[in-house]
N, C-alpha and C positions, 0 to 999 in steps of 0.2 A: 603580275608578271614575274616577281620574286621566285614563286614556287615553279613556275614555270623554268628558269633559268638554273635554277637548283638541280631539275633533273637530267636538263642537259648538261650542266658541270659534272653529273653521276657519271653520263653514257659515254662523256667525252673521256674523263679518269678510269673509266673500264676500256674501254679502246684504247689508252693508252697503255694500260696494264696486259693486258693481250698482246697486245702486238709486243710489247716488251717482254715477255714469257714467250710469244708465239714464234722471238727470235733465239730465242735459249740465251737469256739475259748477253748477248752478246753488240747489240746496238741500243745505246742510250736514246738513240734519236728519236726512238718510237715512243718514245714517252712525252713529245710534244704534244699530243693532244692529250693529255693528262696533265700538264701544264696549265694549259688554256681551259679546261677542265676545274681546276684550283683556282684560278684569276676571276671565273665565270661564278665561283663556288662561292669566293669570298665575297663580289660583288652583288652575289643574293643576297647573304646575309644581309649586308650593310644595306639592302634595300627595302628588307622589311624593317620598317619603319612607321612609325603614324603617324609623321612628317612628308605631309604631300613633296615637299622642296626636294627633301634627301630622298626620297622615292625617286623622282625623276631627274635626279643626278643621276643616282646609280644605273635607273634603269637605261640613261645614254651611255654611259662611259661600260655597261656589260652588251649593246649592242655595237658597238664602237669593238670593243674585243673579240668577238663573232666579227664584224664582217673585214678585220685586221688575220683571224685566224682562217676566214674563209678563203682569202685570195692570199695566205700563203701559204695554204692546204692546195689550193688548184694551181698556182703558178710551180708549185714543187711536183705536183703532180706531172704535169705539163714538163717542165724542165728533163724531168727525170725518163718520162717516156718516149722523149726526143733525143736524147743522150743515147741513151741505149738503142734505139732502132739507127740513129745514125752510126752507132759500132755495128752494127750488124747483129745487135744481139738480141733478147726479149726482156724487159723491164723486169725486175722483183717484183713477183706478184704479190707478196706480202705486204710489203711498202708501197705500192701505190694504189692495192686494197683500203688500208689504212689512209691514205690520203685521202681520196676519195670519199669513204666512210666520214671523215673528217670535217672535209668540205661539204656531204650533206647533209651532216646534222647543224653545219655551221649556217647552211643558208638556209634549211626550218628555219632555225631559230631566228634569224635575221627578219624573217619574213614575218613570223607571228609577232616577233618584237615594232615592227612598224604596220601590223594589222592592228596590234593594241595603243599604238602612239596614234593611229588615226580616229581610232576609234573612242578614244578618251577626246580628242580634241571635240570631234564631233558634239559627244553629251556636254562636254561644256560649253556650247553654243548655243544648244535648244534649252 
């Protein structure tokens, strides 16, 4: 699950860099999920290991950071697109691009991280 975790630390740090280019460096904020991208990144590393224990440390406390970055990737999203139609106006499409984007790679991830926590519990049974 380490390497798994790694490449979505890549996608999430590339969507962060985009969208922070994609605003002509002028809103830092879009570098949150380059952020959570680096927190996802570093807890790869520290998860490979050949320490069963520190494996599944890390591998909760990097799905704990997904699904902490997933619901405030869609509660921002959500905030933001309610905000704006209640002005009367239409949401940044860039930013809530980005959100979105955010939140789906967040909840992949979420998802394959507790396909593989079921799935290791499983083989350790039989």
């Amino acid at each position: 699950m380490a390497k798994v975790t790694l490449v979505f630390a890549v996608l999430l740090i590339v969507l962060g860099f985009v969208g922070y280019l994609g605003t002509g460096h002028q809103h830092p904020t879009a570098l949150i999920p380059a952020w959570f991208g680096v927190a996802l990144g570093f807890g790869g590393l520290l998860a490979i290991s050949p320490s069963e224990t520190r494996r599944k440390i890390f591998a909760h406390i990097n799905v704990t950071v997904g699904v902490i970055g997933f619901i405030g990737a869609i509660a921002s999203a959500l905030h933001e697109y309610g905000h704006a139609r209640s002005l009367g106006e239409s949401p940044d499409a860039k930013a809530l691009t980005a959100q979105l984007v955010m939140a789906g790679l967040l909840l992949i991830y979420v998802n394959l991280c507790v396909r593989s926590f079921i799935q290791t519990r499983k083989s350790r049974k039989e």
